[in-house]
C-alpha positions as CSV (number, residue, x, y, z in Angstrom):
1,X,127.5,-7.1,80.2
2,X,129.8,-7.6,83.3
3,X,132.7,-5.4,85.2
4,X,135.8,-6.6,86.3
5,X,137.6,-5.0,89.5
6,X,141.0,-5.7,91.0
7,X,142.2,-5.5,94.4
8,X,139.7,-4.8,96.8
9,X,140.5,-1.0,97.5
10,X,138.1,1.2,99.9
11,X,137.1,3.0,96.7
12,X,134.9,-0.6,95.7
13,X,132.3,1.2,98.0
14,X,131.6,3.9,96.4
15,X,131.7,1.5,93.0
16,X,129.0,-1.0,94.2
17,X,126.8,1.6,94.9
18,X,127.2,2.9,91.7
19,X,126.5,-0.5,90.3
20,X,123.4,-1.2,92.7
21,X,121.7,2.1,91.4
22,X,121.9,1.1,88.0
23,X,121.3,-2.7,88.0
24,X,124.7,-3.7,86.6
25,X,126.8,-6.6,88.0
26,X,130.3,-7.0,88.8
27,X,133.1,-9.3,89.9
28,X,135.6,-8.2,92.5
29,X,138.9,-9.6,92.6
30,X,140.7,-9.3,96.1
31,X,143.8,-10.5,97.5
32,X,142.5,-12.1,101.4
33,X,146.9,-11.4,102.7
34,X,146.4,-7.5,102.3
35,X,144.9,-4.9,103.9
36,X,146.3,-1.6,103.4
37,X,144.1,0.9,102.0
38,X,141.8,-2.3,101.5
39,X,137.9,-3.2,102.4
40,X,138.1,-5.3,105.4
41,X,137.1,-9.3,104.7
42,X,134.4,-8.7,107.6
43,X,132.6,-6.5,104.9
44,X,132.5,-8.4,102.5
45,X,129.3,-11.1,102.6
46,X,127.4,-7.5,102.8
47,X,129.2,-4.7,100.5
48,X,129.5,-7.1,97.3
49,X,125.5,-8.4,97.8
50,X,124.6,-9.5,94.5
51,X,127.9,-9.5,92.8
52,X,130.6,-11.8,92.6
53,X,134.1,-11.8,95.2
54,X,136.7,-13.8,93.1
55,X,140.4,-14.6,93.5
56,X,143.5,-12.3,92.7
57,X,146.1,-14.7,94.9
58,X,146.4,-14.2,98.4
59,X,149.5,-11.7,98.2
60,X,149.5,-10.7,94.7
61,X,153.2,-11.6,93.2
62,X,153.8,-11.9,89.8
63,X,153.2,-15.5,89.4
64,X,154.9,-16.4,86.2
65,X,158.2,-15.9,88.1
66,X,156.6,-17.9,91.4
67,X,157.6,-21.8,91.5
68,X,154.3,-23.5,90.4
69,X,153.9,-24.8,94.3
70,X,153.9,-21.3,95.4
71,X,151.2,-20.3,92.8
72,X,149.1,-23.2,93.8
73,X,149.4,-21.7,97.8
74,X,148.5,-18.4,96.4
75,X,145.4,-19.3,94.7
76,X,144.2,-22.5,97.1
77,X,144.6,-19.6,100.6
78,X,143.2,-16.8,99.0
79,X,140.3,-19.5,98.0
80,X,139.8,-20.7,101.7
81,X,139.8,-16.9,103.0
82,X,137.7,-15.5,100.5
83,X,135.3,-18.3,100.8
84,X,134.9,-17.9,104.7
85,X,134.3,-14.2,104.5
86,X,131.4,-14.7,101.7
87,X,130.1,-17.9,102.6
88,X,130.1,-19.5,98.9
89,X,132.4,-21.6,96.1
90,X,135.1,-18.6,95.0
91,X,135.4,-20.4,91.0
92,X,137.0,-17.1,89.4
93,X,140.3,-15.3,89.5
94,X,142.0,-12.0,87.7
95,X,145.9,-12.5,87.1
96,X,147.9,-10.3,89.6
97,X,149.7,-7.7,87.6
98,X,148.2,-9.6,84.4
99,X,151.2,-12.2,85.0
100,X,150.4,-15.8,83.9
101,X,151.7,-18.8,81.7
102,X,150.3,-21.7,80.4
103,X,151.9,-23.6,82.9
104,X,149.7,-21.7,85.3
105,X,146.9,-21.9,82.8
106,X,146.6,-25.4,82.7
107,X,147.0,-25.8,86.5
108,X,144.2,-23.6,87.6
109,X,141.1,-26.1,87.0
110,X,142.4,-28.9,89.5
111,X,142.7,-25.7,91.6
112,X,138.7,-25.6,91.0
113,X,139.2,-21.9,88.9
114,X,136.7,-22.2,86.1
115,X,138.4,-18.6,84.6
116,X,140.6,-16.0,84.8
117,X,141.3,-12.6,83.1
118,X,144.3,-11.4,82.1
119,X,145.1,-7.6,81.2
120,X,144.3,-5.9,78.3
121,X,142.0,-4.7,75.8
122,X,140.3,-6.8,73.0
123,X,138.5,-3.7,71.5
124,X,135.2,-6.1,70.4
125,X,132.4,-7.5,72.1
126,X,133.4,-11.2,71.2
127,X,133.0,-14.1,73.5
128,X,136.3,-15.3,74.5
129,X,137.5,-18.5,73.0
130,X,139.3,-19.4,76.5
131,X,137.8,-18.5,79.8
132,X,141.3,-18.2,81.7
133,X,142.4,-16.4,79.5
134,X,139.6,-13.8,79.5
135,X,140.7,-10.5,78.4
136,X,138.1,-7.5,78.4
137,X,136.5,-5.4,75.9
138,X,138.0,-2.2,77.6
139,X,139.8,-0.4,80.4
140,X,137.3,2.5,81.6
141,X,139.4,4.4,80.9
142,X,140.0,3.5,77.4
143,X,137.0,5.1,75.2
144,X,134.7,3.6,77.8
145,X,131.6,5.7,76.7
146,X,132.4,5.5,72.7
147,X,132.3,1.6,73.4
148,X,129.0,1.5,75.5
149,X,127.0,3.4,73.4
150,X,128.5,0.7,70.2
151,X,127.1,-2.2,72.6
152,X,124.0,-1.0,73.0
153,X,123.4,-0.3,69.5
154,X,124.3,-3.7,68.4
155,X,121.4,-5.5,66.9
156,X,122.1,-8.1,65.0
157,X,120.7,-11.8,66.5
158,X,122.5,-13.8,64.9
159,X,125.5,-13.0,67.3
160,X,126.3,-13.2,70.9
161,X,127.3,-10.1,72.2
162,X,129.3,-9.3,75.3
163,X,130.9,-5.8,76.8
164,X,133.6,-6.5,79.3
165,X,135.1,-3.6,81.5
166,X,138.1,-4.0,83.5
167,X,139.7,-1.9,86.0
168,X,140.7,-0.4,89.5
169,X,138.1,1.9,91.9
170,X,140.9,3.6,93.3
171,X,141.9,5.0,89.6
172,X,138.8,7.0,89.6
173,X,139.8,8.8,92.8
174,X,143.4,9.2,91.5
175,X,142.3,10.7,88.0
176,X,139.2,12.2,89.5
177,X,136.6,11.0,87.0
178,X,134.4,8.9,89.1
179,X,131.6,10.9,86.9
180,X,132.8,8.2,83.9
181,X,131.5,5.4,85.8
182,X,127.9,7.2,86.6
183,X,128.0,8.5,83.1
184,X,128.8,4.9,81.4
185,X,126.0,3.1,84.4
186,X,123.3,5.7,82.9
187,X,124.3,5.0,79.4
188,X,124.0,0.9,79.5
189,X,121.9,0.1,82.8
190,X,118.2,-1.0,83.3
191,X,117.9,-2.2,79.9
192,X,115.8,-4.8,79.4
193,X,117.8,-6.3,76.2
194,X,121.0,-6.7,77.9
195,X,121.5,-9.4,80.6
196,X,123.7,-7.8,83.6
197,X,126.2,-10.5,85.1
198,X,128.8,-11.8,86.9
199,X,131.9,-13.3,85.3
200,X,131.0,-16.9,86.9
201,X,127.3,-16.1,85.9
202,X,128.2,-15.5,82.3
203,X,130.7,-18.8,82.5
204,X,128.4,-21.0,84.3
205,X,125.4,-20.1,81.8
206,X,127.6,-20.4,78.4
207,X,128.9,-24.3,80.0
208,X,125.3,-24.8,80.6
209,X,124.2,-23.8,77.2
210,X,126.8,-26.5,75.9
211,X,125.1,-29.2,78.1
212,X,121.8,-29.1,75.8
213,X,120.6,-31.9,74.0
214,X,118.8,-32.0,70.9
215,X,117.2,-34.5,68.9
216,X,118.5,-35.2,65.4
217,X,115.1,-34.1,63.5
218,X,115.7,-30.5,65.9
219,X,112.2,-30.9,67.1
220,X,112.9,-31.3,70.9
221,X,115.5,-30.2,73.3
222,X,116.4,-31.3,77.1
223,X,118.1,-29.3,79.6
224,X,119.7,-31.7,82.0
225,X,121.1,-28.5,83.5
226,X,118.7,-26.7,87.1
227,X,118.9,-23.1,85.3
228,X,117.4,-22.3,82.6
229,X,118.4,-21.9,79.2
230,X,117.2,-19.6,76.2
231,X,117.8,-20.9,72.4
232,X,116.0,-18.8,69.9
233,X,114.3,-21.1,67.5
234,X,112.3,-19.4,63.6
235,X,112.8,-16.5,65.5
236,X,111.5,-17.0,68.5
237,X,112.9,-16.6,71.8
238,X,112.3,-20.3,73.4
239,X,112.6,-21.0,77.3
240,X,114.1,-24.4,78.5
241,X,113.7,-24.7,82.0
242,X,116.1,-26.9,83.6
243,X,115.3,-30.8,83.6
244,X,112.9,-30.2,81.2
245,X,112.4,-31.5,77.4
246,X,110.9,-29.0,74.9
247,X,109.2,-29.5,71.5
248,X,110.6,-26.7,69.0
């Protein structure tokens, strides 16, 4: 499970504590060129701890009208900023206003983006076929609770199953129902059958998976990757620690 938040408002405090007191993880999308009614850069490194600062452009336009050399200075700056304040690789990005093309799709890996969500609800708890051009399960404010109790009664293995909620902190403040955020975090957190993550934690892991390498016979496997990886195998849940080689 992971959460998606745009813009970098002051009400993103009151969200990652939310978060912290239930275990779940999110990605923060904030635009480095603005600051009104925004958490200051200096905050940062400390306020989103253990979750994940990503890109949203440095001034948020609507890109798809931008020339592609002004889209490339919108992502590469807000990068550089972002990366300063929080001291690590930003990989990720949400659309501004949910404005993209493939144009700006297909530019965005030599820009060293590895995804990127767009707007929207996909109403499932699929994987996405495309990482930039991630779109969420839901809107939290779109039958949030109806969906999170369907997650975590899902059961069957033979799936992967992801819930992916998108929004804004300052809607809760503007519709007054910060008590659906607590309400959903009671519902879904410290579970021990669902994996809380960031967006690049749920990207980085699923490339990672890719990277495994079995034997023909199916009788051994090698991670060349450092994390591990967990393949389930006659029903059993099998650990491969990275640069190791396994017999199934």
């Amino acid at each position: 499970m992971t959460m998606s938040y745009d813009d970098g408002r002051v009400e993103d405090r009151r969200l990652v504590s939310i978060f912290n007191e239930y275990g779940i993880k999110g990605t923060f999308h904030v635009n480095s060129g603005l600051d009104q009614d925004r958490v200051p850069l200096s905050e940062y490194k400390e306020l989103y701890k253990g979750h994940e600062v990503s890109a949203h452009t440095y001034t948020h336009p609507t890109i798809a009208r931008c020339p592609i050399d002004q889209v490339v200075q919108q992502v590469m700056l807000d990068r550089k900023i972002l990366e300063e304040a929080v001291g690590y690789p930003i990989r990720g990005m949400s659309y501004p206003n949910g404005s993209y093309s493939k144009e700006i799709m297909d530019i965005l890996p030599s820009l060293g983006i590895k995804y990127s969500r767009i707007v929207g609800n996909s109403n499932n708890f699929d994987m996405p076929t495309n990482f930039l051009e991630w779109k969420a399960t839901c809107h939290h404010n779109h039958n949030l609770l109806e969906y999170g109790q369907r997650f975590i009664e899902l059961h069957k293995t033979q799936y992967l199953y992801m819930m992916y909620v998108w929004g804004h902190s300052y809607e809760f403040t503007g519709r007054n129902n910060w008590d659906l955020m607590e309400d959903f975090c009671k519902l879904v957190g410290g579970r021990d059958d669902i994996w809380y993550a960031t967006n690049i934690e749920i990207v980085d892991y699923m490339e990672a998976a890719k990277n495994l390498q079995f034997t023909v016979n199916g009788d051994k496997v090698y991670n060349p990757n450092f994390q591990s990886i967990w393949i389930n195998v006659d029903g059993r849940n099998v650990e491969v620690k990275g640069g190791q080689l396994v017999d199934l």
